[in-house]
Backbone bond lengths (Angstrom), bond angles and torsions (degrees), N, CA, C in turn:
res aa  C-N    CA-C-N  psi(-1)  N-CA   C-N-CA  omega(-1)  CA-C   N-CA-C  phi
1 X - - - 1.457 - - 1.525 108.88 -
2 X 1.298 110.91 143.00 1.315 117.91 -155.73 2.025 93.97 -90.92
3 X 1.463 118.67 131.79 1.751 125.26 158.22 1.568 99.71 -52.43
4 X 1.414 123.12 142.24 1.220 145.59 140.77 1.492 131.18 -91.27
5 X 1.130 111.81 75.29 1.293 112.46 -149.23 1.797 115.69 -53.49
6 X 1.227 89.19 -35.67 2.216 105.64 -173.39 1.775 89.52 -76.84
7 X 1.929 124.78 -8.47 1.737 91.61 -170.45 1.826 75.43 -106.06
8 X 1.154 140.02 -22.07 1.624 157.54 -167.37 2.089 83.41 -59.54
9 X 1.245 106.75 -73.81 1.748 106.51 174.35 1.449 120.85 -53.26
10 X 1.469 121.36 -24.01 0.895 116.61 -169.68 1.879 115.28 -74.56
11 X 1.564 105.82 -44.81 1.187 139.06 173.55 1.595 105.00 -38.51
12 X 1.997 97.40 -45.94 1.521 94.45 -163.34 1.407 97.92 -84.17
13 X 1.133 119.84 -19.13 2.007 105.46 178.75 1.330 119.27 -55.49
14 X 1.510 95.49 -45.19 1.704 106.72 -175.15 1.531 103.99 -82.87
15 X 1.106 135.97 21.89 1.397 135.74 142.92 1.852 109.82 -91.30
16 X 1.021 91.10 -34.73 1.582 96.13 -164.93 2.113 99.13 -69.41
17 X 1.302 97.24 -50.49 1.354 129.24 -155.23 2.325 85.75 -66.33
18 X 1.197 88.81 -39.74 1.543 99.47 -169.55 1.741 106.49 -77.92
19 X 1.298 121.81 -23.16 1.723 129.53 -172.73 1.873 79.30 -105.09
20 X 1.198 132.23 17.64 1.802 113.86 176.93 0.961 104.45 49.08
21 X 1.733 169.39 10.40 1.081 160.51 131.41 1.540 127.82 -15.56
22 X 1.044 127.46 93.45 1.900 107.21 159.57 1.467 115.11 -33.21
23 X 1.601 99.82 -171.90 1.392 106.74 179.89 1.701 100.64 -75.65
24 X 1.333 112.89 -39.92 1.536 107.87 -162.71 1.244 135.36 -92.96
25 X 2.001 99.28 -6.17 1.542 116.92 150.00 1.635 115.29 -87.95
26 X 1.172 115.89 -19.02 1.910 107.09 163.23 1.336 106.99 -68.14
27 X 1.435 131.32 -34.51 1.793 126.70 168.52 1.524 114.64 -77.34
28 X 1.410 113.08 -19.37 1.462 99.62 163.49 1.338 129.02 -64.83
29 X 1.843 91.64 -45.79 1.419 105.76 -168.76 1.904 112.12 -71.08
30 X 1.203 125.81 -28.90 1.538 126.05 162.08 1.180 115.24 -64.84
31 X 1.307 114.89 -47.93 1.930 106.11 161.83 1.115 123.62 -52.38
32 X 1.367 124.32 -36.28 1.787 113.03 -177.20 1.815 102.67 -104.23
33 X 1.563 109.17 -2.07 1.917 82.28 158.32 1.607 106.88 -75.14
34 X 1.560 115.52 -38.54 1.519 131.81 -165.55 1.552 108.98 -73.31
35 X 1.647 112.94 -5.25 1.718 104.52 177.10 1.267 113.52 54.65
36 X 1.735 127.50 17.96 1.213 130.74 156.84 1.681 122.48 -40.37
37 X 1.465 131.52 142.06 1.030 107.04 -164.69 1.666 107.02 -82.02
38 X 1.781 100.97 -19.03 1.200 104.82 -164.11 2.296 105.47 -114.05
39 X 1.032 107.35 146.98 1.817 115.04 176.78 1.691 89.00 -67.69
40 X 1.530 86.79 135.18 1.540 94.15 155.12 1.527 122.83 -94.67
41 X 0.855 135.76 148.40 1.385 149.35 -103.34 1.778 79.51 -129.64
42 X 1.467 94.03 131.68 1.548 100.27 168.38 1.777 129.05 -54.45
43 X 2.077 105.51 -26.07 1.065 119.14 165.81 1.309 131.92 -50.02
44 X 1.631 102.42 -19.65 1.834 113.76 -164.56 1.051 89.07 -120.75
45 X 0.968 132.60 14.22 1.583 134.27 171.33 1.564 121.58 -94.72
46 X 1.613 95.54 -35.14 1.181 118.99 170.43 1.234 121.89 -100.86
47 X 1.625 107.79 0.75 1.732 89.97 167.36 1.702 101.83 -106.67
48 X 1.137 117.55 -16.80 1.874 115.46 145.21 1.613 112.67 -32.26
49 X 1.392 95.74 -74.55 1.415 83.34 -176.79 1.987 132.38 -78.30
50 X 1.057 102.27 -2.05 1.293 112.41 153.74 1.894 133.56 -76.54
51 X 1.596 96.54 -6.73 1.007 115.50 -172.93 1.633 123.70 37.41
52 X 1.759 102.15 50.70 1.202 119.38 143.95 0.994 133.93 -76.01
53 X 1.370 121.71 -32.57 1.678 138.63 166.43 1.428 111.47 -123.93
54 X 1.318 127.25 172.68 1.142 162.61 -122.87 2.099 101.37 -152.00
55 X 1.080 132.36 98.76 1.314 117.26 152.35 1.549 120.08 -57.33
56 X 1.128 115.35 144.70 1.517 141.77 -147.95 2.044 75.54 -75.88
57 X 1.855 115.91 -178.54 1.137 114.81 -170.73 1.535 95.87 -99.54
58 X 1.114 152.42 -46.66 1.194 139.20 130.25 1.448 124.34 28.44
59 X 1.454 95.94 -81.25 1.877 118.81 -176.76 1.390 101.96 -75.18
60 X 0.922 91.83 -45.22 2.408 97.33 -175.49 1.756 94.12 -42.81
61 X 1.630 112.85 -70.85 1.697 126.74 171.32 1.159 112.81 -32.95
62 X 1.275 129.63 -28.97 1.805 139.87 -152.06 1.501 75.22 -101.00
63 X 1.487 129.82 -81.34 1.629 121.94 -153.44 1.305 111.36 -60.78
64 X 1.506 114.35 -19.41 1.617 107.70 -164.29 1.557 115.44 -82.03
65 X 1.762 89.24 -4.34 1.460 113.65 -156.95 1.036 79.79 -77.85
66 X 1.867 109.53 -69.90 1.487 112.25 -161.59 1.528 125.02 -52.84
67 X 1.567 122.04 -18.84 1.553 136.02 -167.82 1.656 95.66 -94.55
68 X 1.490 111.86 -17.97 1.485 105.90 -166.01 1.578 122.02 54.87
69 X 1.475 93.02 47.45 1.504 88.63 -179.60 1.581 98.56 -131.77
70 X 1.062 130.47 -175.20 1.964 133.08 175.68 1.347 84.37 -102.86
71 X 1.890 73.21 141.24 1.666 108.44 170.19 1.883 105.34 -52.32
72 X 1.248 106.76 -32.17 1.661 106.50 -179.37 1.619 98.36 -51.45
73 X 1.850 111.46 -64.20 1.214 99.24 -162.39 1.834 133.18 -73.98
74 X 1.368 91.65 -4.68 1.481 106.24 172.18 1.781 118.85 -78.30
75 X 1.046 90.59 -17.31 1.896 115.34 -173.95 1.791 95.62 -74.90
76 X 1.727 102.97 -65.29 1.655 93.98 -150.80 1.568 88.31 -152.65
77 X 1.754 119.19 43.13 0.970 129.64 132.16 1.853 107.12 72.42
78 X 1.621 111.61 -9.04 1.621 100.75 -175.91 1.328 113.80 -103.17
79 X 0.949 139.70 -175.87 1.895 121.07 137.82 1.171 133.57 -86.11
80 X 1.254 136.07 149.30 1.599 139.63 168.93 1.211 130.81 -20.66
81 X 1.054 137.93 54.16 1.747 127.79 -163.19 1.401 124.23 -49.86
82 X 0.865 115.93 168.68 1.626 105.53 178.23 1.579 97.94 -81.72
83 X 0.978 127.40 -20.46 1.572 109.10 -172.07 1.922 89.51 -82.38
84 X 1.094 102.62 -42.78 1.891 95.07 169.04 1.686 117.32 -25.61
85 X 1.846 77.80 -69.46 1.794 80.76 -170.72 1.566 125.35 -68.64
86 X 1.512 108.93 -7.45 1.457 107.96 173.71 0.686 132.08 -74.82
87 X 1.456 104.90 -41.12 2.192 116.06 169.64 1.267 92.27 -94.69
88 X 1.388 144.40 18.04 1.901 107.11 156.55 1.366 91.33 -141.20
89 X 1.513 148.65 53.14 1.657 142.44 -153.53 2.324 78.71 -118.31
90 X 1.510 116.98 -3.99 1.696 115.23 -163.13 1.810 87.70 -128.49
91 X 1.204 120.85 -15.33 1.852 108.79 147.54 1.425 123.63 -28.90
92 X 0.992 123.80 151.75 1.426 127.55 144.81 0.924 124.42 -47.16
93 X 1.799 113.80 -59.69 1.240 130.33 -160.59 1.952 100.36 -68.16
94 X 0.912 104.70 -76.88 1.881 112.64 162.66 1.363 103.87 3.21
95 X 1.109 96.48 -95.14 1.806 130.53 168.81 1.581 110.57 -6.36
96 X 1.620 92.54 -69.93 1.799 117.63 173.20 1.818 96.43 -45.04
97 X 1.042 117.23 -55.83 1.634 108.14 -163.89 1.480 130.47 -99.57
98 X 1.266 75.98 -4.34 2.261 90.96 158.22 1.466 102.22 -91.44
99 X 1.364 116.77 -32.54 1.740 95.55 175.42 1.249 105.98 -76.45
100 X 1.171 129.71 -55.97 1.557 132.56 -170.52 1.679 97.02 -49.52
101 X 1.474 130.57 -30.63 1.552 106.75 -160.96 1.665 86.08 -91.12
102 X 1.514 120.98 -23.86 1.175 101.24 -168.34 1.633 126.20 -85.02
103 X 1.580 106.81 9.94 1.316 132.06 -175.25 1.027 104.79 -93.96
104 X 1.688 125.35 -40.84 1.624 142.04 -176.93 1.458 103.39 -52.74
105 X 1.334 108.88 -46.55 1.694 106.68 -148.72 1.622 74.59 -120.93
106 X 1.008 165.27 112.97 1.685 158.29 10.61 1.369 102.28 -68.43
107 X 1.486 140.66 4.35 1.557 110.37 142.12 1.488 118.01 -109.55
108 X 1.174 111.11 -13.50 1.558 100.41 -178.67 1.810 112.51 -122.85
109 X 1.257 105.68 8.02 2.069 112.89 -178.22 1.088 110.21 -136.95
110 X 1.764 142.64 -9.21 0.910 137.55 -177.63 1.602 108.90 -74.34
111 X 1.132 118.64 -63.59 1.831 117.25 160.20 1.398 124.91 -74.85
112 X 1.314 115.39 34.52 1.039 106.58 -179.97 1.539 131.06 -106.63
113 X 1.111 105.21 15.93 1.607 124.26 171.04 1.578 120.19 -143.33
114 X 1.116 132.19 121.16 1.349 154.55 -176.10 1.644 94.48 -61.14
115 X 1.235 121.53 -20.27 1.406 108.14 -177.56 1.499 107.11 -117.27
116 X 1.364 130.26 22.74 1.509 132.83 141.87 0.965 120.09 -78.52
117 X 1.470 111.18 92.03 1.769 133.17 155.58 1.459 109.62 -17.04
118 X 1.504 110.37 -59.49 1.677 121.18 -162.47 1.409 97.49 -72.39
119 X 1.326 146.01 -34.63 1.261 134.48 -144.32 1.402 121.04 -65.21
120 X 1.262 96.68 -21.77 1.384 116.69 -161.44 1.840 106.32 -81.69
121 X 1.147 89.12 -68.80 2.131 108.47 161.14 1.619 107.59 -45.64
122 X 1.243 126.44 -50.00 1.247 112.41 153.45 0.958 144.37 -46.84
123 X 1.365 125.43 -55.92 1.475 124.38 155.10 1.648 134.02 -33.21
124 X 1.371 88.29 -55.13 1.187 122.86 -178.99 1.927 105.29 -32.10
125 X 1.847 94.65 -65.55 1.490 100.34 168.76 1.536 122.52 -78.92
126 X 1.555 113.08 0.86 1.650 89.74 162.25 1.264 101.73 -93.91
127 X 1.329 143.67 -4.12 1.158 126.95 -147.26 2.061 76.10 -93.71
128 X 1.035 102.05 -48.83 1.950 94.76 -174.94 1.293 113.49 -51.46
129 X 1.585 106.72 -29.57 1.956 114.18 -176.12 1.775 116.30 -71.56
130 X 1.493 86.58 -23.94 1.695 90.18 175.74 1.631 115.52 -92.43
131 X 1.582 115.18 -39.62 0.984 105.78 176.68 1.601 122.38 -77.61
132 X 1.342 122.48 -30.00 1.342 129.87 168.49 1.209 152.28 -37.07
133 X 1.844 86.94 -60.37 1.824 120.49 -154.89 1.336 79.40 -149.31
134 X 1.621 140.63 58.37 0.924 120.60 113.58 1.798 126.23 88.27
135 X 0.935 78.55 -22.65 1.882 116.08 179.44 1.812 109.21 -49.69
136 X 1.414 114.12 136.25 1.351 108.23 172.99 1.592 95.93 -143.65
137 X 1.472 115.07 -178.76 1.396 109.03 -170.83 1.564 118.30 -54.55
138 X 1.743 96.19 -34.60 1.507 103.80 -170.08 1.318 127.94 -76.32
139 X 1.779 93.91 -13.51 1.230 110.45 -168.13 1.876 116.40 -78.35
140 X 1.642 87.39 -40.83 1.510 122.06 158.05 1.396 142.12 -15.81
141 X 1.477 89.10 -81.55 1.398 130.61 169.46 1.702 104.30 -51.65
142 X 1.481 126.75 -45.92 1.241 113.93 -171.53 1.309 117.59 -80.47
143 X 1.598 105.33 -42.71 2.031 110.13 164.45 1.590 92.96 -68.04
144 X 1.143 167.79 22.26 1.247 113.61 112.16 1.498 122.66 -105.04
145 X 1.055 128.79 11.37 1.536 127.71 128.04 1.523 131.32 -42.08
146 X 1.221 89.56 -36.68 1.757 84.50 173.65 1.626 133.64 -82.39
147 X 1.711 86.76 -27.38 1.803 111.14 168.40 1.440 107.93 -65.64
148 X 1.520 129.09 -25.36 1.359 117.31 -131.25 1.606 83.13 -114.66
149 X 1.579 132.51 -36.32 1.094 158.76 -148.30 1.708 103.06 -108.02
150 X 1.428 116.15 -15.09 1.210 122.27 167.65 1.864 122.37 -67.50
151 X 1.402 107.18 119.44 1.450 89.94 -178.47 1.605 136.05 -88.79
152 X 1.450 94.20 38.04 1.155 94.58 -175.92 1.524 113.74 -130.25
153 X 1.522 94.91 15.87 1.525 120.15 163.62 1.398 98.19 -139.74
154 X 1.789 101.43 73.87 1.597 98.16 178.25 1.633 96.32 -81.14
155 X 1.469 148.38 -7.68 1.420 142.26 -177.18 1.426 100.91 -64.99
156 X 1.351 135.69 -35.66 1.335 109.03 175.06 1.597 134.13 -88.63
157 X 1.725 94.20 29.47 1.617 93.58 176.66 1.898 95.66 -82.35
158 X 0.953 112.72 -27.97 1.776 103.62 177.82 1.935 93.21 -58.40
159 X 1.251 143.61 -54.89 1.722 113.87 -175.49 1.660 106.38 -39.37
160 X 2.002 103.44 -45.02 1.547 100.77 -168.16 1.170 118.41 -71.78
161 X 1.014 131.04 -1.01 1.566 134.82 167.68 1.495 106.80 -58.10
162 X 1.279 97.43 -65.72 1.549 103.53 -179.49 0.974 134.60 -67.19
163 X 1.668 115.81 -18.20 1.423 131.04 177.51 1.318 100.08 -75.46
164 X 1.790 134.50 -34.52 1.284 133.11 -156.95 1.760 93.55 -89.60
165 X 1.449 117.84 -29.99 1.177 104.96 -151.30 1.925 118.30 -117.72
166 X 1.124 108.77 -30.10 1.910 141.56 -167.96 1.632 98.33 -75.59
167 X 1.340 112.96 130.39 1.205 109.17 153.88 1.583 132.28 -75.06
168 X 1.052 107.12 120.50 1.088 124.15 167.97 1.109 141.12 -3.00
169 X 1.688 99.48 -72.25 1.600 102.89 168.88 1.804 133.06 -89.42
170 X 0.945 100.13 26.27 1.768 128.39 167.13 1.456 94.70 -76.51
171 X 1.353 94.64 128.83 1.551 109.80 175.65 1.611 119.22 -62.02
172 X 1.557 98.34 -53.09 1.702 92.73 174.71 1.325 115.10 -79.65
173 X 1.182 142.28 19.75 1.847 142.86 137.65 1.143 89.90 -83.36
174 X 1.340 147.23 -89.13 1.590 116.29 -154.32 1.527 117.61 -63.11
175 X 1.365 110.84 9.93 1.773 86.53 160.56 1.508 112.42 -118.76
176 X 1.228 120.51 -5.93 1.502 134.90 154.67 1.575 94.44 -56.60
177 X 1.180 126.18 -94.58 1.369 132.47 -153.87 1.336 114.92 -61.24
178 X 1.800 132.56 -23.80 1.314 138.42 136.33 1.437 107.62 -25.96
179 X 1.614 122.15 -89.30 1.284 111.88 -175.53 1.357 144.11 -30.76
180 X 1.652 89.18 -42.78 1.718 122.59 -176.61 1.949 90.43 -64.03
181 X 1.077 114.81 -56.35 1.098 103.87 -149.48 1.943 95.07 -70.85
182 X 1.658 109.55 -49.77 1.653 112.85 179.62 1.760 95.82 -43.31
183 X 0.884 140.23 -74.16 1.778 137.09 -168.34 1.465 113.54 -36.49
184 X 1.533 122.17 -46.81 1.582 138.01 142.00 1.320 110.19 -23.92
185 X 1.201 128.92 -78.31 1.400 144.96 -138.69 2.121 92.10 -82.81
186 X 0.998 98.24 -19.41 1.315 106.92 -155.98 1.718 101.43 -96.81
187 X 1.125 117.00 -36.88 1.619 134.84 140.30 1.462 109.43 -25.55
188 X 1.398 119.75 -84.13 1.120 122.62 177.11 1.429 139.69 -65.07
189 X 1.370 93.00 -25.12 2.089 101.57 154.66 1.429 107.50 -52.01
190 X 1.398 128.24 -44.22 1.260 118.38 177.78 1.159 144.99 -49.89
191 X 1.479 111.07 -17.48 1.373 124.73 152.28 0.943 134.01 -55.37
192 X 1.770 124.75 -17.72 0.934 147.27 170.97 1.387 121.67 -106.23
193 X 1.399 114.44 126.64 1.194 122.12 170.98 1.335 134.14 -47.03
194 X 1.841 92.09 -65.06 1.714 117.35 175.17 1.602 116.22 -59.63
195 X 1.420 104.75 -34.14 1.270 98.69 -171.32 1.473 117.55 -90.86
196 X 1.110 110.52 -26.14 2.091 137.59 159.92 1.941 76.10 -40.92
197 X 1.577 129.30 -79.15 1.328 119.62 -149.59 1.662 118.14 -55.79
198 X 1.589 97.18 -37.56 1.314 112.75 -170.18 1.650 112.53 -71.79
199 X 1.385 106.62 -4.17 1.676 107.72 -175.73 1.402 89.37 -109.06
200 X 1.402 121.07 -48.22 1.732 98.40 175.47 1.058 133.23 -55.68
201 X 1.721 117.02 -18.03 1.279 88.74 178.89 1.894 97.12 -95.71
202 X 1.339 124.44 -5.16 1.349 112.45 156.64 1.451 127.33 -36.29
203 X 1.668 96.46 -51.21 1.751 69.04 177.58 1.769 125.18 -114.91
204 X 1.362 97.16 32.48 1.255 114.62 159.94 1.624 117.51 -70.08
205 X 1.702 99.14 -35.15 1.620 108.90 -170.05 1.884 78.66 -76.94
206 X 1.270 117.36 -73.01 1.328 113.14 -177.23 1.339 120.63 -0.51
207 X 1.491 109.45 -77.45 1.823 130.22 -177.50 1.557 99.81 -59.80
208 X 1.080 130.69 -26.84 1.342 119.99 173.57 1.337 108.47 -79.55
209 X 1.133 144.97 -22.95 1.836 159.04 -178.99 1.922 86.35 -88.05
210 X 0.743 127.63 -61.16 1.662 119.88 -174.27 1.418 112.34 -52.45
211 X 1.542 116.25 -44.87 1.400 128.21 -166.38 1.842 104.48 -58.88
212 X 1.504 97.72 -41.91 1.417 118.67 174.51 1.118 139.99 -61.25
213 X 1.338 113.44 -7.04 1.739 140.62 -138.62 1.664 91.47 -133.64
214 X 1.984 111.56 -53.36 1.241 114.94 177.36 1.116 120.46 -54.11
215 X 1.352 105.90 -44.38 1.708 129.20 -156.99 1.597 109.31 -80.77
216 X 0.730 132.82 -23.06 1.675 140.82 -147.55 1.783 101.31 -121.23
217 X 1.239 105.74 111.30 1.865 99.00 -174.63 1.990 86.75 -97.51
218 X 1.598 102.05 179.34 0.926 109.83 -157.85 1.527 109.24 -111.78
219 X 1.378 128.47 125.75 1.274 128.36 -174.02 1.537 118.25 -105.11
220 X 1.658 129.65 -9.39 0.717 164.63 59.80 1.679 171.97 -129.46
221 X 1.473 128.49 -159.32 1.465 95.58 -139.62 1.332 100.32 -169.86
222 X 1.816 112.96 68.64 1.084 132.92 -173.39 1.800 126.87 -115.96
223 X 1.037 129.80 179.83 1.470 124.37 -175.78 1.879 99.05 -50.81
224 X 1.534 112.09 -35.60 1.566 88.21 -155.33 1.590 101.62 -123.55
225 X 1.371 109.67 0.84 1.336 131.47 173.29 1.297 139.24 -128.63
226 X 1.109 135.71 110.54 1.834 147.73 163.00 1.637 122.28 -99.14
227 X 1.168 105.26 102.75 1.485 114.79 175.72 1.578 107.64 -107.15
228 X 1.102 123.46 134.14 1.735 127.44 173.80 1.447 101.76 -139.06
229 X 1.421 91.23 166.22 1.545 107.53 149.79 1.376 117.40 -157.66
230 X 1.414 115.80 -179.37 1.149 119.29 -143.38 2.026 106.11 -97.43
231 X 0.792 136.03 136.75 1.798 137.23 -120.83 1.923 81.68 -86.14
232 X 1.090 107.68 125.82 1.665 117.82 174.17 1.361 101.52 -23.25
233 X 1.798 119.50 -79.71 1.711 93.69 -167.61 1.078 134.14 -110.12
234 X 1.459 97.45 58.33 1.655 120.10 172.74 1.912 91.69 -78.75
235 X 0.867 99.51 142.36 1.703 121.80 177.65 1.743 105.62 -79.31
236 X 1.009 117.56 85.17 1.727 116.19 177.65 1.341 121.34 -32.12
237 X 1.556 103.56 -48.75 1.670 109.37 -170.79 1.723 106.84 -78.01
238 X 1.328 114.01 -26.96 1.780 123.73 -171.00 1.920 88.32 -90.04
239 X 1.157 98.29 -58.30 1.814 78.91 175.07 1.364 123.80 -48.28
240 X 1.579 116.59 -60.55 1.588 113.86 167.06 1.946 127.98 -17.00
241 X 1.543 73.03 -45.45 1.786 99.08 -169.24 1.404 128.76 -63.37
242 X 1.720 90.39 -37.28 1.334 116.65 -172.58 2.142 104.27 -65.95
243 X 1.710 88.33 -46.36 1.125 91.18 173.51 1.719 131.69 -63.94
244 X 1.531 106.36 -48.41 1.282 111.11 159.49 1.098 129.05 -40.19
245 X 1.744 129.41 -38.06 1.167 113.13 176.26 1.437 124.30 -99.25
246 X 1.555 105.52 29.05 1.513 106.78 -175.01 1.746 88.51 -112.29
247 X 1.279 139.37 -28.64 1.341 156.00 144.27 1.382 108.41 -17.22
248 X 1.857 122.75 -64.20 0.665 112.66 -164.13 1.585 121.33 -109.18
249 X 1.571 106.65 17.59 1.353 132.85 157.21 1.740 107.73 -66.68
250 X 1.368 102.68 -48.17 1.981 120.98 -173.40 1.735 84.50 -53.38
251 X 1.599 102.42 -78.66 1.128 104.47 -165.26 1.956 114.96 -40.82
252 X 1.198 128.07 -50.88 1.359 150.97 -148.04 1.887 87.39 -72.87
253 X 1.582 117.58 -51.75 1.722 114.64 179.36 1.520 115.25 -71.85
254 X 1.482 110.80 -23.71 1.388 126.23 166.87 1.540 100.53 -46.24
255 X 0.938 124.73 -111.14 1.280 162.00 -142.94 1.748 101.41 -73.02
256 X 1.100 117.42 -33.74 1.214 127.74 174.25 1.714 128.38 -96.11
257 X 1.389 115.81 134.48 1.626 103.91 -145.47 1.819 83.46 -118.59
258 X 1.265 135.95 -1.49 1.327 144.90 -156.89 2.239 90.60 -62.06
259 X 1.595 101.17 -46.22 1.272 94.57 172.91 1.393 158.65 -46.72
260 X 1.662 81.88 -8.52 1.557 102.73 174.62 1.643 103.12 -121.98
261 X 1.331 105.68 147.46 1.320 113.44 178.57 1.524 104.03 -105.74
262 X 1.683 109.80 121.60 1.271 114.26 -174.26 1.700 125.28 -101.12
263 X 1.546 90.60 22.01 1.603 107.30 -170.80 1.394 108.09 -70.33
């Protein structure tokens, strides 16, 4: 597909025009996310948007960042189709912008709403992927590029749809693409033994916090206060129990290695 360079400038005004920026605070502001040593010059700002030039791929990533839009749609103005991502999801270029979007939104959208359920369970398993197995963003980003880009799990080109195309900070994309990404992440724990243990008993503690949540009505349930109790004919001693023996399941995968087969 052919660049348009005059609709490529056009795109970038209405990013610029949309953050209130002049020409010579939109070149400040890409120089100091990019740690450039030097401001770009309101002149090159304006021959972007005159679509005399082209920002470098770097800067293109930097504005699309700032517009929150994909480098695709800043390029040639459409979104990704799925017939896009099927014949080009084994590009470079592809490749290049599913990691970059999937780097965007686990550092700057993954916690970014108090009302993403997943965010938390997500974390949860990068925080084991980094400390574990070694794992860093960059490292990340490509195992699940490689899962996602695999064709023999063509069902998760619908997450990449949305990853290539959805803004970001919309609540239902970050809890779509939360999940999408925890089910990913959860793939690749499997390679791992230790860390396979350390998430089971995660959400063992989990199901024990749910059981608690079900069970317990609310007496009250204000900004600085929560009082409950536990639902009349719940059985005290069989509830207790229920809990105890999910405790000593945690404890029992802990401590016990029988769960893995070391043949």
């Amino acid at each position: 597909m052919d660049i348009d360079k005059l609709e490529v400038g056009k795109r970038i005004k209405n990013i610029r025009l949309n953050k209130s920026k002049n020409l010579r605070e939109f070149g400040e502001l890409i120089s100091k996310n990019l740690k450039e040593d030097k401001n770009i010059s309101d002149s090159i700002v304006s021959r972007w948007e005159k679509g005399v030039s082209i920002p470098s791929a770097k800067r293109l990533k930097e504005i699309a960042d700032i517009g929150n839009v994909s480098v695709n749609y800043l390029l040639y103005g459409v979104k990704a189709t799925y017939k896009d991502i099927h014949d080009n999801i084994n590009t470079v270029s592809m490749k290049n912008e599913i990691m970059d979007n999937f780097e965007r939104f686990l550092k700057y959208y993954l916690l970014y709403s108090e009302y993403n359920n997943y965010s938390i369970k997500t974390a949860e398993l990068l925080d084991l992927l980094f400390e574990n197995a070694g794992y860093d963003i960059t490292t990340l980003t490509k195992d699940l590029c490689a899962l996602v880009s695999d064709k023999r799990f063509s069902f998760y080109q619908h997450g990449v749809y949305l990853l290539l195309n959805e803004d970001f900070s919309k609540l239902h994309v970050q809890l779509y693409l939360s999940e999408f990404i925890y089910n990913l992440l959860v793939q690749i724990t499997l390679d791992y033994p230790n860390i396979y243990i350390k998430n089971l008993v995660l959400q063992i503690t989990e199901t024990k916090e749910r059981i608690k949540d079900i069970s317990h009505k609310k007496d009250a349930y204000t900004e600085f206060e929560i009082e409950t109790h536990l639902a009349d004919f719940i059985n005290h001693k069989e509830y207790k129990k229920l809990l105890d023996n999910l405790s000593q399941l945690e404890k029992k995968i802990t401590n016990d290695n029988s769960l893995i087969d070391n043949n």
